[in-house]
C-alpha positions as CSV (number, residue, x, y, z in Angstrom):
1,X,77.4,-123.0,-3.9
2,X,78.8,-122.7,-0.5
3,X,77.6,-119.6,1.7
4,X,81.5,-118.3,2.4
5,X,81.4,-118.1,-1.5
6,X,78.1,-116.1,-1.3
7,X,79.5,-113.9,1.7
8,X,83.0,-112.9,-0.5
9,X,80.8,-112.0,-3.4
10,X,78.5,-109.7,-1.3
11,X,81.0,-108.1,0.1
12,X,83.0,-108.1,-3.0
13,X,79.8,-106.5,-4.6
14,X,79.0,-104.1,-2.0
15,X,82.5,-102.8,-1.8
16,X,82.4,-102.5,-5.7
17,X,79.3,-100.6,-5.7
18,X,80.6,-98.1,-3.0
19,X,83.7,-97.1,-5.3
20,X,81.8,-97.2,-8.3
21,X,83.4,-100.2,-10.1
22,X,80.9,-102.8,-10.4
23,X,81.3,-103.1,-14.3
24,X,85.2,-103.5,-13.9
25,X,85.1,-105.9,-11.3
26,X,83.1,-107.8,-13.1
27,X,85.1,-108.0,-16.1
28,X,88.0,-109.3,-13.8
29,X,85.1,-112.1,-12.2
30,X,84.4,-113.1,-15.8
31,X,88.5,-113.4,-16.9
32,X,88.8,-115.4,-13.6
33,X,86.1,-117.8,-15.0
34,X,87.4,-118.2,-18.2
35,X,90.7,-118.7,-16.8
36,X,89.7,-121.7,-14.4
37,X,87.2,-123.1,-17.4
38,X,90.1,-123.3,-19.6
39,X,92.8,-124.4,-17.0
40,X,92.6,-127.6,-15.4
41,X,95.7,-127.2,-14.2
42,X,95.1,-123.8,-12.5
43,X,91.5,-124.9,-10.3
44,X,94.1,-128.3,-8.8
45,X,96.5,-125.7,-7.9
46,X,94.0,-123.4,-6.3
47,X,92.6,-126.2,-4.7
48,X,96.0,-127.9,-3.4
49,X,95.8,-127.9,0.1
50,X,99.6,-128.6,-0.6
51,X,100.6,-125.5,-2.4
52,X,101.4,-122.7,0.5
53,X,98.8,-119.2,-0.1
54,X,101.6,-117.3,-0.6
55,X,102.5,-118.8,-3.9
56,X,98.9,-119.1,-5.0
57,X,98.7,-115.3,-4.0
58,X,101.7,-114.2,-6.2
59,X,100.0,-116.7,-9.1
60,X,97.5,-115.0,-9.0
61,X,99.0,-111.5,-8.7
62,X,101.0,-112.5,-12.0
63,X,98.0,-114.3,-14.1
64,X,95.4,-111.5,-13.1
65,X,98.0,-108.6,-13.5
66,X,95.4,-106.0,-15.2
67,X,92.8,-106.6,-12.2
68,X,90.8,-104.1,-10.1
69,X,92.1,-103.1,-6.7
70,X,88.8,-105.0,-5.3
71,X,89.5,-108.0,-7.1
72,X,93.2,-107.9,-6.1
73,X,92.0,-107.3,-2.2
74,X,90.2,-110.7,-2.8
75,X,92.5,-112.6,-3.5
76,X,94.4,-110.9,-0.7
77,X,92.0,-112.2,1.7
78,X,91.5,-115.4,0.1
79,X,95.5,-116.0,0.9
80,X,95.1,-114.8,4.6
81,X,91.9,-117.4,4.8
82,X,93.3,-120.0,2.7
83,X,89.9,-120.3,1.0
84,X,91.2,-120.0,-2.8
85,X,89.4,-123.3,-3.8
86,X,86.2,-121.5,-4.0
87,X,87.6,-118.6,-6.0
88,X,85.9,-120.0,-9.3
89,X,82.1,-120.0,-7.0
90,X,82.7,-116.7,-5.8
91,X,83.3,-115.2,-9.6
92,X,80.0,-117.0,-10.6
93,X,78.2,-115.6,-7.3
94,X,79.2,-112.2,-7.7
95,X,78.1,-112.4,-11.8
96,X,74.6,-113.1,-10.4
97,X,74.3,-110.3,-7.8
98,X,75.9,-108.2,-10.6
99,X,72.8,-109.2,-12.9
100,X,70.6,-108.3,-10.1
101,X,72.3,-104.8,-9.0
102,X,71.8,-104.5,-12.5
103,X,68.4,-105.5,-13.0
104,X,69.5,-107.9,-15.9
105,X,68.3,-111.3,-16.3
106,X,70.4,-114.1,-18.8
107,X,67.7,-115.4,-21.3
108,X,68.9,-119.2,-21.3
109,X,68.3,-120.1,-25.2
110,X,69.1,-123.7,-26.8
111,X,68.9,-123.9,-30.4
112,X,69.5,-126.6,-33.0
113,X,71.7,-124.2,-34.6
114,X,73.8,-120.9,-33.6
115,X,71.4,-118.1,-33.6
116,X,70.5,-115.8,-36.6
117,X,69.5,-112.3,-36.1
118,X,66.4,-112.9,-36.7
119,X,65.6,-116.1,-34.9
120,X,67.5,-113.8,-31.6
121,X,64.8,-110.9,-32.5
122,X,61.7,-113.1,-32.3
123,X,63.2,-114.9,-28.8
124,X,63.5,-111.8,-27.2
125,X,59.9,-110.3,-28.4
126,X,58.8,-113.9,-26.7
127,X,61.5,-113.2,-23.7
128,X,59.9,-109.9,-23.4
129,X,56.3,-111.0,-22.4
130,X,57.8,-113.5,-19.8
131,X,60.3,-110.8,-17.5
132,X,60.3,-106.8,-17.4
133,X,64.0,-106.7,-16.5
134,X,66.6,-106.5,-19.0
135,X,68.1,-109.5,-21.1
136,X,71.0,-110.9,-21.8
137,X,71.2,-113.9,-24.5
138,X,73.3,-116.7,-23.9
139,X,73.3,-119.3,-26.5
140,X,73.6,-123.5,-26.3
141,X,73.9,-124.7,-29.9
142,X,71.8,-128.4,-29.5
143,X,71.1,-130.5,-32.5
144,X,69.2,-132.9,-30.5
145,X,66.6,-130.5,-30.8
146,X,66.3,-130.9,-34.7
147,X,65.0,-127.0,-34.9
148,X,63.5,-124.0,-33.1
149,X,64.5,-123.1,-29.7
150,X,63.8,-123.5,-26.0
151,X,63.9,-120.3,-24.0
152,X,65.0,-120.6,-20.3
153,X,64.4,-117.4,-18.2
154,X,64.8,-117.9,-14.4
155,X,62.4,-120.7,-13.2
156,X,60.3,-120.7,-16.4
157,X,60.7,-122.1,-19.6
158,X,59.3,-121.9,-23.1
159,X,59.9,-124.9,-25.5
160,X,59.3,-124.2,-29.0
161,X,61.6,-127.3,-30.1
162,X,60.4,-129.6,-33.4
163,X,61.7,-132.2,-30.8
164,X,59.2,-131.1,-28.1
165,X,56.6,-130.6,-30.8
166,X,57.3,-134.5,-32.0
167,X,57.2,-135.5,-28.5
168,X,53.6,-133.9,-28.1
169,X,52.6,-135.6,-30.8
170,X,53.8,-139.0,-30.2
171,X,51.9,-138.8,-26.9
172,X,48.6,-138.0,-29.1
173,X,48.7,-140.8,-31.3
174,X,49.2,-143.2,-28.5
175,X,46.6,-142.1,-26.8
């Protein structure tokens, strides 16, 4: 992550925070990641050095139509710096402080299939012992990991995989 991406989205933050819009702006930050995730197209002709700002302004102005006067003040500035190749970073940075304005914390969980509602009640009772803060579930569906689930919270991490498990035990009977 570059540090002008971490500068916009603290002062993108702070200035939502002042006026009270941090849950709206971050709605706009999370359509402007789907948007580049699903475009190919659109992250080359952010990142065009060839494409004037003016026309990647009024792109954007026209894709991102519905967005917050903070977001639109971005991309305002963006145009006058010519930094729009590190739109997509800035989204992603400002999502993180948002978390930790917030005082939520994403619960990484990878499971061999998508979660039931019970399997997603017992992770966060686990979850629960390893943070105080808030969490939010986001699920990667893994076969590779024949069954149960490996929990991902920050820095730690809390494999309760049948892979993991076979692993363990490979490493015992060799020994």
């Amino acid at each position: 992550m570059s540090r002008a991406a971490i500068r916009y989205a603290k002062a993108i933050i702070d200035n939502a925070v002042s006026n009270g819009k941090t849950d709206s702006v971050n709605n706009d930050m999370n359509n402007i990641i789907a948007a580049i995730n699903e475009s190919h197209e659109l992250e080359v002709f952010l990142a065009s050095p060839v494409v004037p700002s003016e026309i990647k302004l009024k792109a954007l102005f026209e894709i991102f139509s519905d967005s917050n006067e903070e977001t639109k003040a971005l991309f305002k500035l963006l145009s006058a710096n010519k930094r729009f190749g590190i739109l997509q970073e800035i989204a992603l940075k400002y999502k993180t402080l948002y978390n930790e304005v917030n005082g939520l914390e994403i619960a990484k969980v990878t499971t061999a299939v998508a979660l039931t509602p019970e399997l997603e009640s017992k992770i966060l009772a686990k979850a629960a012992t390893m943070t105080t803060k808030k969490l939010t579930i986001e699920n990667t569906v893994d076969p590779s990991i024949i069954g149960g689930f490996i929990l991902r919270i920050g820095d730690m991490q809390f494999n309760a995989s049948v892979a993991n498990r076979l692993q363990e035990l490979k490493r015992e009977f060799s020994n």
